[in-house]
C-alpha positions in Angstrom: 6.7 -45.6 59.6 9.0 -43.9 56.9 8.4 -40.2 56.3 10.3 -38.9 53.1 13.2 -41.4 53.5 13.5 -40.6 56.8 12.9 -43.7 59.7 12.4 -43.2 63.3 13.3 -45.7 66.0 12.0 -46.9 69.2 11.6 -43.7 71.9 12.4 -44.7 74.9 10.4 -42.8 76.9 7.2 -43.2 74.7 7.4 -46.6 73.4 6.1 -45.8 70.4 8.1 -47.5 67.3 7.9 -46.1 64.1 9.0 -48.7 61.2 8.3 -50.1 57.7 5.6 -52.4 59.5 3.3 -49.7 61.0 1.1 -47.7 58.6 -1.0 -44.7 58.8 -4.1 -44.1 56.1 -6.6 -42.0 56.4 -8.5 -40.2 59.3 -9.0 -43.6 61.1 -5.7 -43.6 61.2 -4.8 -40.5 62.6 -7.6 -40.7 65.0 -6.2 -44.0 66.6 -2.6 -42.7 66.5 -3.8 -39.7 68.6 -5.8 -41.8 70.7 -3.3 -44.0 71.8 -0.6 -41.5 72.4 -3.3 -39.5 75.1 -4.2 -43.0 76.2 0.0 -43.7 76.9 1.0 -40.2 78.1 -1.9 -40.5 80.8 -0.5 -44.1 81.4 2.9 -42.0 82.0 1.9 -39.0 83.8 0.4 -41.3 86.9 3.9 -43.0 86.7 5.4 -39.7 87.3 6.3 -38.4 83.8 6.1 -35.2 82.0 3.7 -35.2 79.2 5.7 -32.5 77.6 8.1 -33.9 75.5 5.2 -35.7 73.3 4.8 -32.2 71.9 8.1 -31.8 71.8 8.4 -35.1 69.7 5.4 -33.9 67.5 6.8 -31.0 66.9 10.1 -32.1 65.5 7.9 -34.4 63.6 6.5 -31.2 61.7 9.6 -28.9 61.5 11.4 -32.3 59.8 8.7 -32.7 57.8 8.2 -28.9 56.3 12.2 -28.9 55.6 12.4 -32.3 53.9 9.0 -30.9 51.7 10.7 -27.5 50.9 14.1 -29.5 49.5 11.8 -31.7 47.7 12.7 -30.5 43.9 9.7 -32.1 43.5 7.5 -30.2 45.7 5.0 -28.2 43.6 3.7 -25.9 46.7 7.0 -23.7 46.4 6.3 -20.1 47.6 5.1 -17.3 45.5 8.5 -15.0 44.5 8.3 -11.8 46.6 8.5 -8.9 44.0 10.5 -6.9 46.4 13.4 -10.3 46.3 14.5 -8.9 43.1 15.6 -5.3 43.8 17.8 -7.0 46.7 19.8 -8.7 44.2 20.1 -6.0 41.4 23.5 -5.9 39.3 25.6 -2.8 39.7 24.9 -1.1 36.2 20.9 -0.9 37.8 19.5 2.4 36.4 19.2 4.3 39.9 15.9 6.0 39.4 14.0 3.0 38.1 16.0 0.0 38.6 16.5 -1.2 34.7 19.4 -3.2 34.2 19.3 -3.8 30.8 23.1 -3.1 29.3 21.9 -2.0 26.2 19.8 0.5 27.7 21.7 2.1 30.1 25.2 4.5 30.8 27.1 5.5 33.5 27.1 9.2 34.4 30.9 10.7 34.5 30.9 12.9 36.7 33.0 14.4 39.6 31.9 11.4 42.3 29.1 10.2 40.8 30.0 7.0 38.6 25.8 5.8 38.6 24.2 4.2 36.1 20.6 5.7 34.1 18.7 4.2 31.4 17.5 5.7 28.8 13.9 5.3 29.4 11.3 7.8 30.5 8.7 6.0 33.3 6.3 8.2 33.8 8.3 11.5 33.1 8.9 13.1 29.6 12.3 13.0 30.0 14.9 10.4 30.1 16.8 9.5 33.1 19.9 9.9 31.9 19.1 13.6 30.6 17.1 14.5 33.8 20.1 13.4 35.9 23.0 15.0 33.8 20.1 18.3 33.7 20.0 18.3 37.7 23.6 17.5 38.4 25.0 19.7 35.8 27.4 16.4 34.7 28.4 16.0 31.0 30.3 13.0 30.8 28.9 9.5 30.1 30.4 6.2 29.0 28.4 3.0 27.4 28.2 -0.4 29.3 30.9 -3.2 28.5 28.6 -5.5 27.8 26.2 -3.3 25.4 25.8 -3.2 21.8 28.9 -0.9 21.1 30.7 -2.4 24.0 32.8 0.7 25.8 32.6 3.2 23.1 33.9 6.5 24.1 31.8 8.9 23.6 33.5 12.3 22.5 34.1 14.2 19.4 36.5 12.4 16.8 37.8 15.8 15.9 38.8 17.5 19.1 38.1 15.4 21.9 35.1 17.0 23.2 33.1 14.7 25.8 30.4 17.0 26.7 27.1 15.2 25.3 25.2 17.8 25.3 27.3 19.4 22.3 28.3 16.2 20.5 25.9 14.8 17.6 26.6 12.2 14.8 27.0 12.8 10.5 26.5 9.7 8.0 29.2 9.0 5.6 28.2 10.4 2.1 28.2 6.7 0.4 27.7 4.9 3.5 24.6 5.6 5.7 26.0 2.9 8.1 29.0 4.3 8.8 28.9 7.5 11.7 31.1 10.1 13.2 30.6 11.5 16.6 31.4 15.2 16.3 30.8 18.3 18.2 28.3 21.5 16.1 31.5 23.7 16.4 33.5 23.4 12.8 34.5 19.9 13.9 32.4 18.4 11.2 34.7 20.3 8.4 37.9 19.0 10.4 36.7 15.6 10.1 36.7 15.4 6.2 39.8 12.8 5.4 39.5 9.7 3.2 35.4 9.2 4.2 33.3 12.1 3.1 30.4 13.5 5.7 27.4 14.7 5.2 27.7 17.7 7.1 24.4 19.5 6.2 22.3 16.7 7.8 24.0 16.6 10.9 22.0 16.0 14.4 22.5 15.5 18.3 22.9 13.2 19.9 20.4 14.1 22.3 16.7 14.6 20.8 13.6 15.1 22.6 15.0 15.2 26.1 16.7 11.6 25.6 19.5 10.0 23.8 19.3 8.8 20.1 18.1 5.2 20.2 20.7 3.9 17.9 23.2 4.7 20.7 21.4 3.2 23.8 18.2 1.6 23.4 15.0 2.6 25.2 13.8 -0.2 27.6 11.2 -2.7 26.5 7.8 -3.3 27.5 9.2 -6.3 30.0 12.1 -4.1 31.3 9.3 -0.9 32.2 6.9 -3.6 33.8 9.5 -5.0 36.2 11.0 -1.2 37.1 9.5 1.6 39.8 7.5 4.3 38.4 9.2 7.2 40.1 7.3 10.6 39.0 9.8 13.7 38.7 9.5 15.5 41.5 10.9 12.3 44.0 13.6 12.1 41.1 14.3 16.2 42.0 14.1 15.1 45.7 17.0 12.0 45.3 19.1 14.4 43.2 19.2 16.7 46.2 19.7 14.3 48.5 23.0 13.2 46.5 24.6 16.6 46.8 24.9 15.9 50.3 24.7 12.2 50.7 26.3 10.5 47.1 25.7 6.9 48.5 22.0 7.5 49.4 19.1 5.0 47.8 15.9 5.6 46.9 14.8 4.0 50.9 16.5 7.2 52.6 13.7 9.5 51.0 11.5 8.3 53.4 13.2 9.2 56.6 11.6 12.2 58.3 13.5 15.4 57.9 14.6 14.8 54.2 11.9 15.8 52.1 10.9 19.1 54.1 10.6 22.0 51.9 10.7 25.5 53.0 8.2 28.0 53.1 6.8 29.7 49.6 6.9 32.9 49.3 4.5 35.5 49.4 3.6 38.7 47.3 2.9 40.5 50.6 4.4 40.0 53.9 2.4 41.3 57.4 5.8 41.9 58.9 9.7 42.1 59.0 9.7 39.0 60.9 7.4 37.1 58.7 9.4 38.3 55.5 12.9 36.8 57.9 10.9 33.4 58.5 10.5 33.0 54.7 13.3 34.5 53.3 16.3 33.5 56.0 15.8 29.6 55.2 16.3 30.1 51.4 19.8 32.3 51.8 20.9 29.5 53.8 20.3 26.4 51.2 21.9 28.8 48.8 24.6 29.2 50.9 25.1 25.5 51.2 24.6 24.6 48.2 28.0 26.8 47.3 29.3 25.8 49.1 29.1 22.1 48.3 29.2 23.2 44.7 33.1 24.3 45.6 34.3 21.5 47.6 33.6 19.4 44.9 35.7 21.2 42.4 39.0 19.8 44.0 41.4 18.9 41.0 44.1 16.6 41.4 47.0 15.7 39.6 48.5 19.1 39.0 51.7 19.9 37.4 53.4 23.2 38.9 55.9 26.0 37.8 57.5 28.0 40.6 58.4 31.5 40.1 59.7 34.5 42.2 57.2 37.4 42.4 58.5 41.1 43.2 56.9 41.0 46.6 59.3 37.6 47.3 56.7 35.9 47.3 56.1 32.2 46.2 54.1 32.0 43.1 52.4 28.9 41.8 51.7 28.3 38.1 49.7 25.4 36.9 46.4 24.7 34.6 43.8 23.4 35.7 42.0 20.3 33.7 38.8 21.1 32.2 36.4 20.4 35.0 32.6 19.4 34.0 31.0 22.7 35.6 29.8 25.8 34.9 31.5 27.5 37.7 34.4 30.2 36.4 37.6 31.0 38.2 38.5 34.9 38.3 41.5 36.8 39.6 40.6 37.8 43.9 39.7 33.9 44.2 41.3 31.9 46.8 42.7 28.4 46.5 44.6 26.4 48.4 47.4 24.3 46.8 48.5 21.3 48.3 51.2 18.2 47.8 49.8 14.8 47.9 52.9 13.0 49.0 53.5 15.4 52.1 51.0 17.4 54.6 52.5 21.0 53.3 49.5 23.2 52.0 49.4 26.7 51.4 46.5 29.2 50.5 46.6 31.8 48.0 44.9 34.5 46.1 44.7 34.0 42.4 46.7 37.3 40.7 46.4 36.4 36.8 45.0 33.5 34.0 46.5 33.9 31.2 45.9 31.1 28.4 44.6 28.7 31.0 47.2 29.0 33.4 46.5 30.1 36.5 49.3 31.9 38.5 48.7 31.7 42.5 50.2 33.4 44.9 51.0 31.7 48.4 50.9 33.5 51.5 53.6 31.1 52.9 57.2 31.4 51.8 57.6 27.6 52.8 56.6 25.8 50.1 58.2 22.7 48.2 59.8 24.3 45.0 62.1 21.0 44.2 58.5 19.5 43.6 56.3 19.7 40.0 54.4 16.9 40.2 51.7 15.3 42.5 49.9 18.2 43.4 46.4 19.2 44.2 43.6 22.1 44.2 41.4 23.1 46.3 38.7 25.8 46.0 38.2 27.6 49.4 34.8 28.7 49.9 33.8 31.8 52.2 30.3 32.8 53.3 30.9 36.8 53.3 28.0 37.8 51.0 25.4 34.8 52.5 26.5 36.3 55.9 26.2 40.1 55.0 22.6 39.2 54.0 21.5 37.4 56.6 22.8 40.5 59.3 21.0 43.0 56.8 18.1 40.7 56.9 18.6 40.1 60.9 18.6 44.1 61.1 15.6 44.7 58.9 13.3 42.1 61.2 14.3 44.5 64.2 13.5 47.6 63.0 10.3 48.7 64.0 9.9 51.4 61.0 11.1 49.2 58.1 7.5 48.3 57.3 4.5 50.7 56.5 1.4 50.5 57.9 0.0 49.7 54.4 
């Protein structure tokens, strides 16, 4: 008997031949099949042999037979598509809130470490993904996909180079409503005038209603919203925090226990010290991470450096420091520590003046590489002084028996 092309010979041990001559149809069939293979295995287990391998043989029969039927092109049982398959398999310019992986409707955020892609679309939020993330992560900087409509546009002001979105906006030409200029509201729109005249008066951002203007990246269809996750905005919040600590984390790690535990609210009136400590102490020290997190990740590399002499003969170090994407302002009394790439020297200084940009750093080593301009790097040293002086005074007020009324 043939079974999908394949033929099966004499077994020895059964005697049972399967070729073109024998047929099976029907239940008869099968009935007398069965029937003689009990009759010869009982025939064969008096003689002294194990009945086993019949279901052995049976059962290659059906493992043989399932394979051959799932590489049938033919076969029209295939198995339903898992809707989870999909997300396994999703390109690398996958929005990472909702999964969307159209190119026209997504960008890549900019930022300092983050290089992740958000589409334009809102789910079941009232804001964009794109703007919530840039909103949350305080980033500024985005760039369009390759493959988009624009292709790899930069997107920054034609006048002065400006890439922060959320001052940039667009003017028509005066004769030609086709024809746009990506400018920032400062007087950049003036600058611009050359051989194309703008219309200046009518000139809007590029962000409106909590998401970017259409014309620039599309909003998802109706097919691209129906094959995403519908992620409401406070898991979004809950993945955005997660990414300050954990940049490579998915949308699977939210569900481990410990991640999503939230402190304790507060209260407008507190029984005692120690309950106002319990409440309070846990907030002072997310702040207090959060600094410091916020400082590590202002490390600028690729500085150029001017030495100079200061009274004290000590080593000064003058550089500027490229515009980073935060809101985060350097003032004289800050630390730093300034270090070569090429070499393990680093030395740690206080900053003394900013003038114009440049920031002048004195080291508190008198070893440092002054043959050396180029290839150098930033750090911004973070210390826990105030975030420790609260928690003692809070430590202190918990202890004292008089702190609290009896009211």
């Amino acid at each position: 008997m043939s079974i999908s092309g394949t033929q099966y010979e004499e077994d020895d041990d059964f005697n049972l031949v399967f070729d073109g001559s024998s047929q099976l149809s029907g239940h008869d069939g099968a009935e007398s099949f069965i029937g003689q293979s009990q009759s010869q295995s009982q025939s064969q287990s008096s003689q002294g042999f194990d009945p086993e391998p019949r279901d052995f043989l049976l059962s290659d029969l059906a493992d043989d037979s399932a394979k051959l039927s799932i590489d049938d092109p033919n076969n029209s049982a295939a198995p339903e598509t898992d809707p989870d398959f999909e997300l396994e398999f999703l390109p690398e310019h996958a929005c990472s809130y909702c999964q969307v992986h159209n190119p026209a409707c997504v960008v890549k955020c900019n930022g300092p470490n983050c290089k992740k892609w958000f589409c334009n679309g809102r789910g079941v939020t009232s804001i964009s993904h794109i703007v919530h993330h840039l909103v949350r992560s305080k980033h500024k900087q985005v760039s369009l996909h390759p493959r988009g409509p624009l292709a790899d546009t930069t997107i920054e002001c034609f006048v002065c180079g400006n890439k922060n979105i959320f001052s940039l906006g667009f003017a028509h030409a005066v004769d030609n409503d086709e024809i746009v200029v990506l400018v920032c509201r400062d007087n950049c729109v003036q600058q611009a005038a050359g051989t194309v005249r703008w219309d200046q008066e009518n000139w809007k951002a590029l962000i409106e209603d909590w998401s970017i203007v259409n014309w620039l990246v599309s909003v998802p269809t109706a097919e691209d919203t129906e094959r995403s996750l519908a992620l409401p905005s406070q898991q979004l919040t809950k993945l955005e925090e997660l990414w300050k600590t954990n940049p490579s984390a998915k949308l699977e790690d939210l569900e481990r226990p410990g991640v999503d535990d939230e402190p304790l609210p507060v209260l407008l009136r507190y029984d005692s010290p120690l309950e106002y400590q319990t409440i309070f102490g846990p907030l002072i020290r997310l702040e207090s991470e959060d600094d410091r997190r916020l400082k590590e990740a202002l490390t600028q590399s690729g500085v150029s450096v001017k030495w100079d002499l200061g009274l004290n003969k000590r080593r000064i170090a003058c550089f500027q420091l490229p515009r980073a994407d935060t809101d985060l302002r350097l003032v004289p009394g800050d630390e730093l520590c300034l270090r070569y790439d090429n070499t393990n020297w680093k030395a740690t200084g206080h900053v003394i003046r900013i003038m114009s940009d440049e920031v002048a750093l004195e080291l508190r080593s008198a070893n440092a590489p002054v043959d050396r301009t180029e290839g150098f790097a930033v750090d911004f040293v973070w210390k826990s002084t105030s975030y420790d002086r609260m928690l003692t005074a809070m430590k202190a007020f918990s202890r004292k028996k008089t702190a609290m009324s009896d009211y």
